[in-house]
ZAMARGU-4260 file (C-alpha; in steps of 0.2 Angstrom, whole numbers, plus 5000, padded with zeros to 4 digits):
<rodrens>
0) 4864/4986/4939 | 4872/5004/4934 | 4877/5006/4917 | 4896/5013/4916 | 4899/5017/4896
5) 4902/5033/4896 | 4904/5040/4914 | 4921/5047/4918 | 4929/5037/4930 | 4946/5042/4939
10) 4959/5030/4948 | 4974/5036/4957 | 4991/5022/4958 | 4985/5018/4942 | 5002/5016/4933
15) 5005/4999/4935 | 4997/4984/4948 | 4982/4984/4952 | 4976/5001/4948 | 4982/5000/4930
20) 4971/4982/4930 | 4956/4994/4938 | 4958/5006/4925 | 4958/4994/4911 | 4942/4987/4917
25) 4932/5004/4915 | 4940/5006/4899 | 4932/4990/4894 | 4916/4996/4899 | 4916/5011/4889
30) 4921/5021/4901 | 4931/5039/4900 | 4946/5035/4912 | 4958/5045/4920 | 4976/5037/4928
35) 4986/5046/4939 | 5001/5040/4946 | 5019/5050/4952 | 5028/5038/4944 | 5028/5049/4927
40) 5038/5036/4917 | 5026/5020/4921 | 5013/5033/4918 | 5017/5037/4901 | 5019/5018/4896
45) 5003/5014/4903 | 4994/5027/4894 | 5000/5024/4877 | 4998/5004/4881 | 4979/5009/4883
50) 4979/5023/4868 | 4984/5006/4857 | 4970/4996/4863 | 4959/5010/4859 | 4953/5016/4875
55) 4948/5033/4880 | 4960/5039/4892 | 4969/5053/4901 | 4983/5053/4913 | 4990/5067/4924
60) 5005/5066/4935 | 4999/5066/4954 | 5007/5066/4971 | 4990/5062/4983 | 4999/5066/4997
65) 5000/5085/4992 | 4983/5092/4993 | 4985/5106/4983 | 4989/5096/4969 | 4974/5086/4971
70) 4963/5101/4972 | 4973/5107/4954 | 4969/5090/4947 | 4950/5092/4950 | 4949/5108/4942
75) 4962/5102/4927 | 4950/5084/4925 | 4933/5096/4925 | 4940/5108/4911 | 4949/5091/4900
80) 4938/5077/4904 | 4922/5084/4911 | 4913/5079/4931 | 4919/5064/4939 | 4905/5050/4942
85) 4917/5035/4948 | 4935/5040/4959 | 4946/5026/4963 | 4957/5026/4979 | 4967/5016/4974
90) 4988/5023/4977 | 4994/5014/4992 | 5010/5010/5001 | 5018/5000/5014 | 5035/4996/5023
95) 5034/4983/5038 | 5045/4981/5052 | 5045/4981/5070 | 5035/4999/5076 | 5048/5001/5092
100) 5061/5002/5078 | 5052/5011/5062 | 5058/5031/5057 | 5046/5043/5057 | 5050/5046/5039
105) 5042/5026/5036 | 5027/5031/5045 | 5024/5049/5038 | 5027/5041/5022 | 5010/5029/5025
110) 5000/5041/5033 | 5004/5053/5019 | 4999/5042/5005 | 4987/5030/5013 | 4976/5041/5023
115) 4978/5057/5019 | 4980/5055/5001 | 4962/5047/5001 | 4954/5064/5012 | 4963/5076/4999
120) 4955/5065/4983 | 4938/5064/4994 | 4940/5084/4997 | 4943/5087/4978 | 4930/5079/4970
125) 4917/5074/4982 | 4910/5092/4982 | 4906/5093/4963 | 4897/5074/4965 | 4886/5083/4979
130) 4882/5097/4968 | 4877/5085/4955 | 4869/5075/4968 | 4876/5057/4958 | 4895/5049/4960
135) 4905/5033/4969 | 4919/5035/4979 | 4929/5019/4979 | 4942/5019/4993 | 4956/5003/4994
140) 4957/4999/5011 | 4963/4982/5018 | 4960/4967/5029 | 4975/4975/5038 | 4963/4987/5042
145) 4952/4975/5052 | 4965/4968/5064 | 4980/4973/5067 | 4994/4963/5060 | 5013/4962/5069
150) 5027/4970/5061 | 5013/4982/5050 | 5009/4994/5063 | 5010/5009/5053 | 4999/5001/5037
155) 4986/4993/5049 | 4984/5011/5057 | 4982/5021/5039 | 4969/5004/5036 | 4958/5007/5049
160) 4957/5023/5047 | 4953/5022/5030 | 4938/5013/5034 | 4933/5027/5049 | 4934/5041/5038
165) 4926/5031/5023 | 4910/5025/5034 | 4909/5045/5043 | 4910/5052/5028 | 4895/5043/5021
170) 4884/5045/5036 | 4888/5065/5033 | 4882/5062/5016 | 4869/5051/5016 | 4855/5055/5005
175) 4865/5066/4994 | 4867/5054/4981 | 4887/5049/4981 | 4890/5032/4986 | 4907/5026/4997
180) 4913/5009/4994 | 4926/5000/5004 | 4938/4986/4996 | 4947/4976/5009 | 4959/4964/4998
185) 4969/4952/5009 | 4988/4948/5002 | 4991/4954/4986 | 5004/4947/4974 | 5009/4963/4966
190) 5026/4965/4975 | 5022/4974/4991 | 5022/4959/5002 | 5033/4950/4993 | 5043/4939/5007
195) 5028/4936/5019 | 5022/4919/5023 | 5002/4917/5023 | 4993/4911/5038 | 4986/4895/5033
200) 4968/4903/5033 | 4973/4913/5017 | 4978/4912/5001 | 4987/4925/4989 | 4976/4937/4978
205) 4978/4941/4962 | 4978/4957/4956 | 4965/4957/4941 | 4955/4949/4958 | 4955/4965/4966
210) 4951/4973/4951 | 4936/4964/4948 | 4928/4967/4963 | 4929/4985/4961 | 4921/4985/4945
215) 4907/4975/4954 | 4905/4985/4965 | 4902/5001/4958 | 4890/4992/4948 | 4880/4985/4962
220) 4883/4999/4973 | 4891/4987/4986 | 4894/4998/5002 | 4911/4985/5007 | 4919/4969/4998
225) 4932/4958/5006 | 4944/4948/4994 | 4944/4932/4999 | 4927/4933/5005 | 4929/4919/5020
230) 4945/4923/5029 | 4944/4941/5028 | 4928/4942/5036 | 4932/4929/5050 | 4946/4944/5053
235) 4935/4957/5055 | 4921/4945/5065 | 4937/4940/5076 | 4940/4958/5079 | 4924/4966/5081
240) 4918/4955/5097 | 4926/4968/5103 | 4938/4954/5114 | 4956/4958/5108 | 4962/4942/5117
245) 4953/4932/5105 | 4959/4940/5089 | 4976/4941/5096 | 4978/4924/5101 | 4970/4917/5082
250) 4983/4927/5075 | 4994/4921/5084 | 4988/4902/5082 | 4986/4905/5061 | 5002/4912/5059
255) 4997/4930/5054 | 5009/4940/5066 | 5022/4928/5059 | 5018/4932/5041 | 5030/4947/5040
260) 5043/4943/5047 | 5053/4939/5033 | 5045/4957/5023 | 5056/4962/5009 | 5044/4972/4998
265) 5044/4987/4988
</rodrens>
């Protein structure tokens, strides 16, 4: 099992949810962490919340979706913080609604975030983890990224690719030494889906859930970890038969292109 305390560790939507609970956990572990988050005002609270605990921890303002500012970022971490050994995926957004009927701003918005802020972080700091021939690349993806969903067109699509470009990325890099781990959570109650009915297969996640998995992870070098376990990876199974009838007609029967129909989340 790899021993964190004292690697540098950096997680992006870190402010508050989830990341914030990600960030904490590698604080626990001795770890020096860096949040990043564009919400500058949760940022700052977050950061002197961890100061008070006694953690070691930095926080820069960040927008993933601008590459350039993630490219700054790496050089500003290097000179303040020192190389990255564990980078954390983990800013993500979503807005649901019929596809026929959603703006291109919506979808831009996602891709912008989802995707591209994760090729922009991979882009940054990936290239010093191969010259150093050591790091983990931890990328937030979703079950929404194993079967496409009704009404979440736009955050399946920036799902699914995430995992492509996650799985590429380490077949490029294999035997370089950086690792790439994908976390598929299912329904996360942190706000985002607030509104959405479950299909009856599932159950709401916790965030701290999420959290823990990714510590895991990066400890036991897991290559993919679905949260739940069970019903995630039945969606995936469902999926990759490669029969879209199949999955179709189980989302259909459980109630998942049902679930957000009633979406009202931020």
């Amino acid at each position: 099992m790899l021993e964190l305390a004292g690697k540098a560790v950096l997680v992006t939507g870190a402010a508050m949810g989830m990341g914030k609970l990600e960030a904490e956990n590698f604080a626990r572990e001795g770890c020096r962490v860096v949040i990043t988050d564009v919400n500058e005002e949760r940022l700052a609270e977050t950061l002197e919340e961890f100061k008070r605990a006694g953690y070691d921890v930095m926080s820069y303002a960040l927008d993933v979706s601008d590459r350039e500012a993630c490219l700054k970022l790496a050089e500003d971490v290097k000179r303040d913080v020192g190389p990255v050994d564990v980078l954390v995926n983990n800013a993500g957004v979503v807005e649901c609604g019929e596809f026929l009927q959603m703006s291109e701003k919506s979808l831009r918005w996602m891709f912008d975030v989802n995707l591209f802020g994760q090729m922009w972080m991979m882009q940054a700091f990936v290239p010093d983890m191969v010259r150093r021939r050591t790091g983990f690349v931890v990328n937030v993806c979703s079950s929404a990224g194993k079967v496409g969903v009704a009404r979440m067109a736009g955050y399946c699509a920036t799902k699914f690719a995430g995992i492509g470009l996650t799985d590429t990325v380490r077949a490029e890099l294999r035997g370089s030494g950086v690792n790439f781990i994908i976390v598929n959570p299912g329904f996360v109650q942190t706000g985002m889906f607030e509104g959405a009915k479950l299909p009856f297969i599932t159950r709401w996640i916790q965030p701290h859930e999420v959290a823990d998995a990714v510590l895991a992870a990066v400890k036991r070098n897991r290559w993919e970890v679905f949260i739940p376990n069970l019903s995630v990876r039945m969606a995936a199974l469902a999926r990759g038969l490669g029969i879209p009838r199949v999955s179709d007609f189980l989302m259909t029967a459980l109630g998942g292109n049902r679930s957000m129909a009633e979406w009202r989340g931020h």
